[in-house]
C-alpha positions in Angstrom: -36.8 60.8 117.7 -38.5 61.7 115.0 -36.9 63.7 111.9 -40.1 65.2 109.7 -39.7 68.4 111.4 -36.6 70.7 112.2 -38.3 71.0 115.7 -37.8 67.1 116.3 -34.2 67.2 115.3 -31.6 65.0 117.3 -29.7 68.1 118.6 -32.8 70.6 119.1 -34.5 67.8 121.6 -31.0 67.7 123.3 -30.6 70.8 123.7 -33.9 71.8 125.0 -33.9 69.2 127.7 -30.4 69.9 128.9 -32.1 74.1 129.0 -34.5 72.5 130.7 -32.4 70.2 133.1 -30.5 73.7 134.2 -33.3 76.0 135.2 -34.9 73.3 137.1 -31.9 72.2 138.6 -31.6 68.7 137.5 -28.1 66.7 136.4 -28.9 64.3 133.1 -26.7 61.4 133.9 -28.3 59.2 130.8 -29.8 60.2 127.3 -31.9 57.4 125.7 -32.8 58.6 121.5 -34.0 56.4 118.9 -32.8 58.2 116.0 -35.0 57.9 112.8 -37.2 55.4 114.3 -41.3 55.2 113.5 -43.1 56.2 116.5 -46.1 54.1 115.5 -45.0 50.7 116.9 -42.5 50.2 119.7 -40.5 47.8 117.3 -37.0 48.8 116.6 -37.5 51.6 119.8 -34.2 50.4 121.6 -33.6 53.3 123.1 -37.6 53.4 125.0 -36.9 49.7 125.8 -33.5 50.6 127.8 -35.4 53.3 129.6 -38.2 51.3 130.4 -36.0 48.3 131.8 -33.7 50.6 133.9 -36.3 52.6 135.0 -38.8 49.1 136.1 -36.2 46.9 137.2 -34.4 50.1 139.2 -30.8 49.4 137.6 -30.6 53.0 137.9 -31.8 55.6 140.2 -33.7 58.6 138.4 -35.4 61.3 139.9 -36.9 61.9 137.1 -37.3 61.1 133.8 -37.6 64.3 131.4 -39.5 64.2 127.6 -39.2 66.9 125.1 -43.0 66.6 124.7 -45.8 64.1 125.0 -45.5 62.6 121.8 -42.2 61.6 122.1 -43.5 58.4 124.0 -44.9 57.7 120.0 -47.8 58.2 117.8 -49.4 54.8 118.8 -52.8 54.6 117.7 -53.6 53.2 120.8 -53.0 56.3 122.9 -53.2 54.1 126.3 -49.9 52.7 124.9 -48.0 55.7 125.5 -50.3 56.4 128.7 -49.2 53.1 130.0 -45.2 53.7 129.5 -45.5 56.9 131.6 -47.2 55.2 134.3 -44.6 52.4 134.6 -42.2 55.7 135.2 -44.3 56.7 137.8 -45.3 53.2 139.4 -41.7 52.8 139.9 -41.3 56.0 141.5 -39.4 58.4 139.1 -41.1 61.7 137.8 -42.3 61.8 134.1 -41.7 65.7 132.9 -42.4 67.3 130.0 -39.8 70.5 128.9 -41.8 72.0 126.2 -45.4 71.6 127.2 -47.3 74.5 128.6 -48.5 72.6 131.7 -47.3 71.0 134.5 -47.5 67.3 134.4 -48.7 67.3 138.3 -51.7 65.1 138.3 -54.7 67.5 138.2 -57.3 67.1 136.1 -56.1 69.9 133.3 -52.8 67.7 132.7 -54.5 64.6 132.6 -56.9 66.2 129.8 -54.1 68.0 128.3 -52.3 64.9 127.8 -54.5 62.5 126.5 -55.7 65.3 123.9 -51.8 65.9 122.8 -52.1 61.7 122.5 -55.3 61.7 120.0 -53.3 64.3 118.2 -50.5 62.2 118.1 -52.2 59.5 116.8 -54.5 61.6 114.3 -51.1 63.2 112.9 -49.7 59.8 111.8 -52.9 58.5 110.6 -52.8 61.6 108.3 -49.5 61.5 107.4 -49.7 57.6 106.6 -53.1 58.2 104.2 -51.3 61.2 102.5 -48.3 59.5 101.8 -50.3 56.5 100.2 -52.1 58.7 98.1 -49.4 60.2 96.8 -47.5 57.0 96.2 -50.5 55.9 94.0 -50.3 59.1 92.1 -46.5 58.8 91.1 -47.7 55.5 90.2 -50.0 56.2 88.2 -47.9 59.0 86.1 -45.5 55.3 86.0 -42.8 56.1 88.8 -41.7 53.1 90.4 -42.7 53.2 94.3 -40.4 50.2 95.1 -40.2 46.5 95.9 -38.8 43.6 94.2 -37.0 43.9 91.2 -38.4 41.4 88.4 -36.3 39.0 86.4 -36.1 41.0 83.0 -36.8 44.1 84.1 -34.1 47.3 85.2 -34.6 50.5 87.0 -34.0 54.1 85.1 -33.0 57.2 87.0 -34.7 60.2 85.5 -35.0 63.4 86.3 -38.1 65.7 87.0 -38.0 66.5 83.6 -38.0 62.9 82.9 -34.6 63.1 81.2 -32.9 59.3 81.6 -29.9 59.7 84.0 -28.4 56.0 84.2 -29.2 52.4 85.7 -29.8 51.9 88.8 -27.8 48.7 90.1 -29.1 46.8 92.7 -29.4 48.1 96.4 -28.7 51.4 94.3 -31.1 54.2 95.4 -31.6 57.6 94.2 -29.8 60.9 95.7 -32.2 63.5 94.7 -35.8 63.6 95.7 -36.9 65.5 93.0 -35.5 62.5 91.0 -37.9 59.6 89.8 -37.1 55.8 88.5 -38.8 54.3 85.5 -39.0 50.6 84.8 -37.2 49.5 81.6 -36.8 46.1 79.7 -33.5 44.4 81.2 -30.6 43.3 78.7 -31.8 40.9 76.1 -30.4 37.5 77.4 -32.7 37.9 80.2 -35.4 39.1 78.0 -35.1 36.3 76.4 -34.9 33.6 79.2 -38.2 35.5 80.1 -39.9 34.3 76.6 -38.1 31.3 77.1 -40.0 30.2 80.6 -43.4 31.8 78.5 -42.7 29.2 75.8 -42.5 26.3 78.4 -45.0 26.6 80.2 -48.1 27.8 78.1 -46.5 25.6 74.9 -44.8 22.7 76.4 -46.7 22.1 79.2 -44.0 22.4 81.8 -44.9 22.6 85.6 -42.9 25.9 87.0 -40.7 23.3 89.2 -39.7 21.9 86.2 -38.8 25.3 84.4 -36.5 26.2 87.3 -34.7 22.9 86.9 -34.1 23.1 83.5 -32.9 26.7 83.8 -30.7 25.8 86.9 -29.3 22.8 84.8 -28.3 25.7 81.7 -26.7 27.4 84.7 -28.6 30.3 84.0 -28.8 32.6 87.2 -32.2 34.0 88.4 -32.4 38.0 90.1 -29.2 38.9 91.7 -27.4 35.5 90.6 -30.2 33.2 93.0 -31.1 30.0 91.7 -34.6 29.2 89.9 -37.4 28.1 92.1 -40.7 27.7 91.9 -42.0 31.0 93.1 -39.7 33.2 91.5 -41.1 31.3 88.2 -44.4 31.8 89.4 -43.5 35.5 89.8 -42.2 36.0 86.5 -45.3 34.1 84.8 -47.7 36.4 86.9 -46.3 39.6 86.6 -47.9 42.4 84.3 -44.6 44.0 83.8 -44.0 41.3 81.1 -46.2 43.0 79.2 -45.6 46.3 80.1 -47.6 47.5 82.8 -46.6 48.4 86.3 -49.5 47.8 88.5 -49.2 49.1 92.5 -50.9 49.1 95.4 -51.7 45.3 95.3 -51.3 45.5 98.9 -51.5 47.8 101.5 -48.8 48.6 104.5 -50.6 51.4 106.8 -49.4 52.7 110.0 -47.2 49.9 110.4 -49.9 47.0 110.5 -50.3 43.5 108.2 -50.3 44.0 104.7 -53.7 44.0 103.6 -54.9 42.6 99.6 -56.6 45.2 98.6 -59.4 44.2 95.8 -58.8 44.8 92.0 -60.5 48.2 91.6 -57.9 49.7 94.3 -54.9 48.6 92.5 -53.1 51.6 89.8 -52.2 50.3 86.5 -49.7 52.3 84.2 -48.5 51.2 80.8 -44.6 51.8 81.1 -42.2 50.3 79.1 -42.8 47.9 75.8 -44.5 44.4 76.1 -41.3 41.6 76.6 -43.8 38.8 75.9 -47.1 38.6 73.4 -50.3 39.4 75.1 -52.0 36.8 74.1 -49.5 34.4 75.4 -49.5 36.3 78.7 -52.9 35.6 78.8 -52.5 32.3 78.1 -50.6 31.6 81.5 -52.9 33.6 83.4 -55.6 30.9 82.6 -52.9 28.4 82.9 -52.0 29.3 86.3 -55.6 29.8 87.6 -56.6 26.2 86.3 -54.3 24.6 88.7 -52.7 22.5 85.8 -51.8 19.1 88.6 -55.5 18.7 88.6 -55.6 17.9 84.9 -54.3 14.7 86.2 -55.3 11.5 85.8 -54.8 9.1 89.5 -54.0 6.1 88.0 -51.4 7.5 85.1 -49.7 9.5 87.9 -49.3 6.8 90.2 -48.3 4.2 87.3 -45.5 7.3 86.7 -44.2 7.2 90.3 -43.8 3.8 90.6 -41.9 3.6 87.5 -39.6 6.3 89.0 -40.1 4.3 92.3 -38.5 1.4 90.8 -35.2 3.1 88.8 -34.3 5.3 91.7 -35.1 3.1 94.5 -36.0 6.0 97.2 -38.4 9.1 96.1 -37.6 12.9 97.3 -39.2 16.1 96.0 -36.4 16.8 93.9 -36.1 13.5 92.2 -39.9 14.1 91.1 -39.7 17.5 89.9 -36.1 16.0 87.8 -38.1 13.2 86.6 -39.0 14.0 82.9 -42.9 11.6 83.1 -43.8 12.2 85.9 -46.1 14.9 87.1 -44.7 18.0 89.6 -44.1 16.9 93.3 -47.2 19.7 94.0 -49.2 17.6 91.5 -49.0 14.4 93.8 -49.4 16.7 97.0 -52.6 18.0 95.8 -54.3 14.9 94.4 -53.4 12.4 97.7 -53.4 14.9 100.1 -49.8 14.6 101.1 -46.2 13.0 99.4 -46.5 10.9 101.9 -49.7 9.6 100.8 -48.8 9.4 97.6 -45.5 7.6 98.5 -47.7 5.3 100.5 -49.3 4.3 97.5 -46.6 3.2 95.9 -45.2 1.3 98.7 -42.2 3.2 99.6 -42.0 4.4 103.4 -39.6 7.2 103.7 -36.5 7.1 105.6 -35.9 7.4 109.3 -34.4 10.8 110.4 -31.2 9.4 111.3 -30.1 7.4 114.5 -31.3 9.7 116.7 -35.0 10.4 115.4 -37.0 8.7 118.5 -34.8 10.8 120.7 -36.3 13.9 122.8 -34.5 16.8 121.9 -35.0 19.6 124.5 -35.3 23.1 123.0 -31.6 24.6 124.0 -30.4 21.1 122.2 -31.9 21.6 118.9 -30.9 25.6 118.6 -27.2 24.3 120.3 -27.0 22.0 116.9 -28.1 25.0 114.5 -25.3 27.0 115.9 -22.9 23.7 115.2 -24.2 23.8 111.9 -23.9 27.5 111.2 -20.2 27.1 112.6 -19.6 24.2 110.2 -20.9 25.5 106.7 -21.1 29.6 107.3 -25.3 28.9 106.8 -27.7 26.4 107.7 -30.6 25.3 105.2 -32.8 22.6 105.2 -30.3 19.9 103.3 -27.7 20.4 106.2 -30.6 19.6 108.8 -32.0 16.3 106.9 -28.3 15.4 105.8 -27.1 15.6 109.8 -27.5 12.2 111.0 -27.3 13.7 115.0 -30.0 16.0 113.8 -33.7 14.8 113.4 -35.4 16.0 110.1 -36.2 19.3 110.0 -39.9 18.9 110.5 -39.0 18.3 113.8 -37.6 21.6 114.2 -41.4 23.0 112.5 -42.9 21.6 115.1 -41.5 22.5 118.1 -40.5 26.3 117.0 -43.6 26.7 114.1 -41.0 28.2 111.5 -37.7 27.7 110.7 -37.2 31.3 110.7 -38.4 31.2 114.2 -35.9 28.7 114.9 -33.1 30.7 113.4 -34.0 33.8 115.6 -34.0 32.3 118.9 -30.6 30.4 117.8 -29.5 34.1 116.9 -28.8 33.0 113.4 -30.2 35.1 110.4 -34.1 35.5 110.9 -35.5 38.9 109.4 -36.0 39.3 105.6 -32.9 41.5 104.9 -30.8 38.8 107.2 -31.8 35.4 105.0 -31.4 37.2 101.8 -27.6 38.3 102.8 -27.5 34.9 103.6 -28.9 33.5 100.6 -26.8 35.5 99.0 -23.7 34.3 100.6 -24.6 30.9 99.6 -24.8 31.4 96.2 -21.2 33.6 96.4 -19.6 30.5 98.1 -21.7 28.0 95.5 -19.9 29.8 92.4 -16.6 29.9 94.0 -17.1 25.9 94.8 -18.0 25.6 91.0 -15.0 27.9 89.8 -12.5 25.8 92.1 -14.1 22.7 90.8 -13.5 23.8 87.1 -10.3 25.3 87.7 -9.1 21.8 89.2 -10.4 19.7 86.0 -8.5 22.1 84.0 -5.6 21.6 85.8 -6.0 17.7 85.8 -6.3 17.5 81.9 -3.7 20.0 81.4 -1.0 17.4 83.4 -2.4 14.4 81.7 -1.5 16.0 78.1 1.8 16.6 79.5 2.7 12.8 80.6 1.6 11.3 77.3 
């Protein structure tokens, strides 16, 4: 169903194939809609999946099966896509009808013309559409409307209207009402402002690897977008962004007709100045060198491998996050990129990491390994990497990356969380039941030292 013209409403399409239906003397015993779906991919099309299933696997009967028009199959690009969905109908012996085309769709020659034409035009109308609307995205952009995505660390949304008159802040998930309505992009409130100079500071000045950075900040407590913790990419994303300095740049990538983003090179992308600079320029500049210079390769082999078996010998087992805590030693990435792997570099140090548990040499079969993801997602409310490795029935979750490729793959077919908008609910829900652990924790030693002052 499709909603960009009053034609292609919900109710108009019902009610011209029930007019239909009645002067042709059918009986519509099942409606299938997809209501505000894109036509462009069937993804999403649950609706045109039903149909299909029903109509191939003969759960139910039709006579027929009756379309408001030829494009309501979609506006594939590959017009033998739509073409192919109306011949399952008829390889399965049900009618394919069309109420509000001016031809019969009877098998001569005209139709099949007819049809493949209103198909191209289909297709043409999308690829159109999908070109216009990126043109004008790039416009707004340039005039310094925000056209989406991520919200940066430091940075807050302004409703204005078409007069450009400031409304109020947009909070997050907070969209606007009006289309006529616009959003600018404002420096956030100062403590973040300053956290943002703050991570500047370390890691053009002190010479901090962006693991470290989000250590130190998730030691302060200090929350990242949305309350997440600090990790290296979201770091990385506040070093790199040009927003820091006060420009929005858009159209990085492109998302046409429903296909893999695509980079798009330099001279596509629109850069507006839009709000004032949150960090120096020349300091911004400073970490754009920084970060293209690869700083781990500064490294010498011998000082880094003297570091890690110093660390080797006061901790007595080496992990990722003991490295990236360690104050002399380099950044776990550092050692990845000069041996090739951790586990090389561990190798050189002679410590052989642990077995996955009990169970490691154990075949799992497929069913088995999902089967303990649910167990897991029972136990905790989420599963993340820590609960797999700490699960001594469980073998380490590499094991899991190799027999499903990604984790999120893994979490699909288990029917956990698996799309973008599902892990960052859940991420989200972690960090809700992390600050209420904290808070109970607190609360408790608060308690304790309260009833200790009242015995003595």
């Amino acid at each position: 169903m499709s909603t960009e013209h009053q034609r292609y409403s919900l109710e108009n399409q019902t009610a011209a194939i029930a007019e239909y239906a009645e002067r042709r003397g059918f009986a519509i015993v099942d409606t299938y809609a997809d209501a505000g779906k894109s036509g462009l991919t069937l993804k999403g099309r649950d609706g045109l999946k039903q149909l299909l299933a029903d109509v191939v696997t003969g759960q139910h009967t039709y006579s027929a099966v009756l379309v408001l028009d030829v494009s309501r199959w979609g506006r594939f690009q590959d017009t033998d896509q739509s073409a192919h969905y109306e011949f399952l109908c008829r390889n399965s012996g049900v009618a394919v009808l069309y109420c509000a085309e001016p031809f019969e769709n009877d098998g001569s020659i005209v139709s099949t013309i007819l049809k493949n034409m209103k198909r191209a035009m289909a297709s043409e109308f999308s690829r159109e559409l999908s070109f216009k609307v990126a043109r004008a995205h790039r416009q707004q952009a340039l005039l310094g409307f925000s056209q989406g995505g991520v919200l940066q660390y430091g940075v807050r949304r302004l409703l204005v209207n078409k007069d450009r008159e400031p409304l109020f802040l947009l909070k997050s998930g907070e969209r606007k009402a009006l289309s006529s309505d616009r959003i600018l992009l404002v420096p956030g409130p100062p403590n973040e402002i300053s956290v943002v100079q703050r991570i500047f500071d370390m890691f053009v000045n002190q010479k901090k690897s962006m693991s470290r950075i989000a250590n130190s900040l998730n030691q302060e407590g200090l929350p990242s977008t949305n309350g997440r913790v600090w990790n290296h990419r979201r770091v990385k994303a506040v070093l790199s962004n040009e927003l820091m300095i006060g420009y929005y740049v858009y159209n990085r990538r492109s998302y046409l007709l429903k296909t893999r983003p695509k980079r798009n090179p330099p001279e596509q992308w629109t850069r507006a100045r839009v709000m004032d600079a949150i960090v120096d320029l020349r300091l911004f500049d400073k970490a754009q060198r920084e970060l293209r210079f690869k700083r781990g390769y500064g490294y010498e082999r011998p000082h880094m491998v003297k570091c890690l078996q110093r660390l080797f010998k006061e901790k007595k087992k080496l992990t990722v996050s003991i490295i990236n805590a360690c104050p002399y030693t380099p950044a776990a990435q550092a050692y990845a990129a000069h041996f090739g792997s951790l586990k090389a570099a561990y190798a050189v140090v002679g410590y052989k990491q642990c077995s996955a548990g009990p169970k490691a040499d154990r075949h799992y079969s497929d069913e088995e390994l999902l089967e303990c993801l649910r167990r897991l997602q029972k136990a905790y409310g989420y599963v993340t990497v820590a609960h797999i490795n700490a699960d001594h029935e469980l073998p380490r979750y590499q094991a899991f990356l190799d027999r499903f490729g990604t984790m999120r793959t893994a979490y699909s077919l288990a029917g956990l969380p698996g799309t973008n908008s599902e892990l960052i609910s859940a991420g989200l829900l972690r960090a809700t039941l992390r600050r209420e652990k904290d808070q109970q924790r607190s609360s408790g030693l608060r308690r304790g030292s309260t009833k200790k002052g009242r015995r003595s």
